[in-house]
N, C-alpha and C positions, 0 to 999 in steps of 0.2 A: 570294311575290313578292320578287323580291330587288331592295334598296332601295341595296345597298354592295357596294362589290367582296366585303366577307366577311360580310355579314350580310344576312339576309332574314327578313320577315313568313310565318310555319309558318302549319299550317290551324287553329291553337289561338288564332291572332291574338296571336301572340305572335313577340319578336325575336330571333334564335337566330344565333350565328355559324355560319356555312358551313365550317368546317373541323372543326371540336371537339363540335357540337351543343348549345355551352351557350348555353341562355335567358338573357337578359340582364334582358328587363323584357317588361311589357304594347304594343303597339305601339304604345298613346294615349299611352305614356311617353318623355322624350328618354334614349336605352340609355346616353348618355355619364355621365349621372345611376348607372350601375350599372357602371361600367367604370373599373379602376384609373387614375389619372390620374399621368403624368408630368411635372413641371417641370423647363424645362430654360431656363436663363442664356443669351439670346441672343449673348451675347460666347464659350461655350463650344463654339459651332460652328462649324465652318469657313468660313471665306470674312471678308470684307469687311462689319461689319453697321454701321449708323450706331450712334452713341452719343448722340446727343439723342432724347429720346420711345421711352424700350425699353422694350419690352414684353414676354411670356413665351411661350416656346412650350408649346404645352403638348400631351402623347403620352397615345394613350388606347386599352388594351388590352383583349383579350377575358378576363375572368377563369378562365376555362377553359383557354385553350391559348398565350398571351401573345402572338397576332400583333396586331400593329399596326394597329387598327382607323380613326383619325383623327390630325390633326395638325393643330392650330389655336394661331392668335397672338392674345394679348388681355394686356389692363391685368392685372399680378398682383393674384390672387384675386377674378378674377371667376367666376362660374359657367360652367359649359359651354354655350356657343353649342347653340344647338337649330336643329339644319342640317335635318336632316332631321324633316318632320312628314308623316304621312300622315292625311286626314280620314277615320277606320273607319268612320263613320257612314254617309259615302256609297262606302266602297268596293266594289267588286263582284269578286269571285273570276272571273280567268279561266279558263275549266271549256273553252274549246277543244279541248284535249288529252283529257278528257275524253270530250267526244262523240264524237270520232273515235274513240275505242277502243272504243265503244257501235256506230259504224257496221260 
């Protein structure tokens, strides 16, 4: 099940980027938690940013083949925002594909 433009849930219930094939983590885990994090100075990017209440942007790679996985703004050294949660417990495998190859 693919959950990100480059990363999806494998049949091993595990989170793998779509380009590279590197496993990041267990699906029941936030992958950002496994993935190289970049801090970047909102005054260091282009455009116009306010200067009262700045916060960090922060870039977040596949350790395997370094594309660019997330891009999220927060208070410096926070943890990683956990955007994406799937419930495994009640997940169910689309086997669609599947049965048709069976038919």
């Amino acid at each position: 099940m693919q959950i990100h433009q480059f990363l999806e849930i494998d049949q091993n219930k595990k989170i793998k980027c779509l380009k590279c094939g590197h496993v990041l983590c267990d699906a029941r885990e936030n992958y950002k938690e496994y993935a190289p994090r970049a801090e970047k100075d909102p005054a260091s990017l282009p455009g116009i940013r306010p200067t009262i209440g700045m916060h960090t942007y922060y870039e977040y790679y596949c350790p395997g083949c370094y594309t660019m996985l997330d891009v999220e703004v927060a208070e410096k050294g926070d943890p990683p925002v956990w955007d994406t949660q799937i419930d495994m417990d009640n997940y169910v495998e689309d086997t669609t594909e599947k049965i048709q190859e069976k038919l």
